[in-house]
N, C-alpha and C positions, 0 to 999 in steps of 0.2 A: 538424422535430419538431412534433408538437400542443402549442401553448400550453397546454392543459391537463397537460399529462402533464411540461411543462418547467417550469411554474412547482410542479407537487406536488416534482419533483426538485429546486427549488431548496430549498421549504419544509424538506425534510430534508436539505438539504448542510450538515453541522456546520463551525461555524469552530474555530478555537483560541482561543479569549478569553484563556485564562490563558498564561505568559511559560516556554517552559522552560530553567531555567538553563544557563548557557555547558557547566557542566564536563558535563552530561547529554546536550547536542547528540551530541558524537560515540561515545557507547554509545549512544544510539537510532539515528543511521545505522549504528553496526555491527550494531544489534539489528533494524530495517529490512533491512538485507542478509542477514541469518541468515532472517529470515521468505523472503524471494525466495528463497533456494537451497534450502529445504526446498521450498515452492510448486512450484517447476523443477522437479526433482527427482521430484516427485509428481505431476507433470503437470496442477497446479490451476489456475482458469481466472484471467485475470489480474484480474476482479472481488476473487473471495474472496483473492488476495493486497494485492488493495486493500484492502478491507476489514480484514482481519489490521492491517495499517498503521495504517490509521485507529484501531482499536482500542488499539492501543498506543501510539499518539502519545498518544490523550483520555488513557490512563489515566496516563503520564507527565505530562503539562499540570496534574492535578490531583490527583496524587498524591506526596509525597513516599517513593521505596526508593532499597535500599541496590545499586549497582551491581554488586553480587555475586549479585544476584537478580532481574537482569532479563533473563536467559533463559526465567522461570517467568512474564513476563508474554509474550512472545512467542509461546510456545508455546501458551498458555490462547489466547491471538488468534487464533491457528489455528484451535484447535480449533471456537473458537466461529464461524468464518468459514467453517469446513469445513461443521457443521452446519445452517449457515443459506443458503448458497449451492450447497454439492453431492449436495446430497441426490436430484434429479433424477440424478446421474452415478454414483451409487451407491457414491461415497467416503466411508466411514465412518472417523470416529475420535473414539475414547473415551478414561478416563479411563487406563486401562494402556497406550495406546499414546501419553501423554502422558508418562508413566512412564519407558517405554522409551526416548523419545524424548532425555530429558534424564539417560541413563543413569543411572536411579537417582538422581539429586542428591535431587528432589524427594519424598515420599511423594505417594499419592492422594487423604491429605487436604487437604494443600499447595496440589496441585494445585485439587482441587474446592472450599476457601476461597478461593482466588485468580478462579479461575470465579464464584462467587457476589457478588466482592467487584467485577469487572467488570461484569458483568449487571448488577447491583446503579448501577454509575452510569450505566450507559446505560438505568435504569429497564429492564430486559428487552427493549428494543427495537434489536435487529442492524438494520433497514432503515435502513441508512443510505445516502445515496448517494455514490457512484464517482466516478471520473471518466468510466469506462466506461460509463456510462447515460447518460451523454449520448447517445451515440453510436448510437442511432435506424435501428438498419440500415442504418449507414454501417462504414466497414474503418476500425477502430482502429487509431490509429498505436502501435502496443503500445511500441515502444523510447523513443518519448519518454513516454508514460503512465507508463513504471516509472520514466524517468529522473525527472522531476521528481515520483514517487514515494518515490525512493532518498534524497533530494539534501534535506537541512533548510533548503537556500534557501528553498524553496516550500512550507517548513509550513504558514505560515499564511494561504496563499492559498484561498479556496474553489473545491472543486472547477468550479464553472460557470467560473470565471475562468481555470481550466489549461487545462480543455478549449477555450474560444474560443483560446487561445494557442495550443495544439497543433494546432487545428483549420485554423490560419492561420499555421500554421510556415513555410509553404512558400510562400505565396503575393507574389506580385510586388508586388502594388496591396494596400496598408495603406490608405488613405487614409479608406475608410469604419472604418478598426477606431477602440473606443475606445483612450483615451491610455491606462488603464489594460492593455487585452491589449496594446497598444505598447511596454508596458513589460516585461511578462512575457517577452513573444517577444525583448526583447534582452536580459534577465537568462539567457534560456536559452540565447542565440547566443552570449553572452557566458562561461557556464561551460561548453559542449561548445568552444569555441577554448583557453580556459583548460586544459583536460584533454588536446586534442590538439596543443596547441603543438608537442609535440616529435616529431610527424610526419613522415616524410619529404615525405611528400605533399602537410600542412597539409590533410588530409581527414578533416571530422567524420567519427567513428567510428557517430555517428546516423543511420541510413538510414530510411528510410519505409518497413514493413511491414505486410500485413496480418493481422492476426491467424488462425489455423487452427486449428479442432477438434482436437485429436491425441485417438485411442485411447487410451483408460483403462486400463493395464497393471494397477492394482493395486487393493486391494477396502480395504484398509488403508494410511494414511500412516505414513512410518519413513523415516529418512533415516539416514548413519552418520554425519553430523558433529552436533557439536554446538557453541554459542558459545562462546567463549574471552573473555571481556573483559577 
């Protein structure tokens, strides 16, 4: 990758500075997992579900709500992930199909206060960076990207420090890595053995993929689930 264009991506890789409480960790992984199966679902690129993520981890981090209403922040993350990343693929979604999306809970002004009130701390500015910009006309390892997307192990790691992990997942000769991606790559080896212990096989369920363009089915996003917390 050009020095130039990896040190602009690190200048905009946001950390988490603020701490978020124990009892919120597991409504944001389940509100992180609610964002991926809509994403799936709608065939979004695995960026703008990064993004989405991003978006709702910062607003969590520095926001105190009430966990009865953090579907309304998920969704506005989409939205605004949608808009700023799919816009080339011709995926549009607006404030009624925010609506629809969270059947009716929300109104459309809910919605577009909640939108202003995001934009609003990210100063109007969506360019954040991925993990997946690293990634420089190389084949993204999509299954670990979203794993350690998914997973609030790796909150508050920056993005540059997941991707040299992932990037070196696989590799035999550690020796030139730093101690810190040393570290990442065996918090990662360490919760995919933890999740498939009970294996027959004792085989990560993580395999090495490359990422594929699929066909755009849909002109509008809609999914029929919606979060349960």
């Amino acid at each position: 990758m050009d020095l130039d264009r990896y040190n602009y991506l690190q200048k905009r890789d946001i950390k988490l500075a603020q701490i978020i409480p124990d009892q919120m960790l597991q409504v944001m992984e389940m509100l992180i997992h609610w964002i991926f199966q809509v994403g799936e679902q709608n065939n979004l690129e695995i960026k703008t579900i990064e993004l989405a993520a991003i978006l709702s981890k910062l607003y969590l981090s520095k926001q105190l709500i009430d966990s009865d209403t953090v579907d309304l922040i998920g969704i506005v993350s989409i939205m605004i992930a949608v808009k700023f990343n799919e816009c080339q693929n011709k995926i549009q979604m607006n404030i009624q199909d925010c609506v629809n999306q969270c059947q009716s809970k929300y109104s459309s002004k809910e919605i577009t206060d909640m939108e202003m009130s995001l934009l609003s701390l990210i100063e109007y500015d969506a360019n954040m960076t991925t993990i997946t910009d690293y990634y420089d006309g190389e084949a993204v390892q999509i299954d670990l990207v979203l794993f350690v997307t998914l997973d609030s192990e790796f909150l508050y790691f920056q993005k540059y420090e997941l991707y040299e992990a992932i990037r070196n997942f696989y590799s035999k000769d550690t020796s030139n890595l730093s101690e810190n991606t040393k570290n990442i790559i065996s918090r990662i080896s360490a919760k995919i053995n933890q999740l498939t212990a009970n294996d027959v096989s004792n085989t990560p369920k993580i395999k090495k993929k490359i990422i594929k363009k699929k066909g755009l089915r849909r002109s509008k996003i809609y999914s029929s689930q919606s979060i349960t917390l």
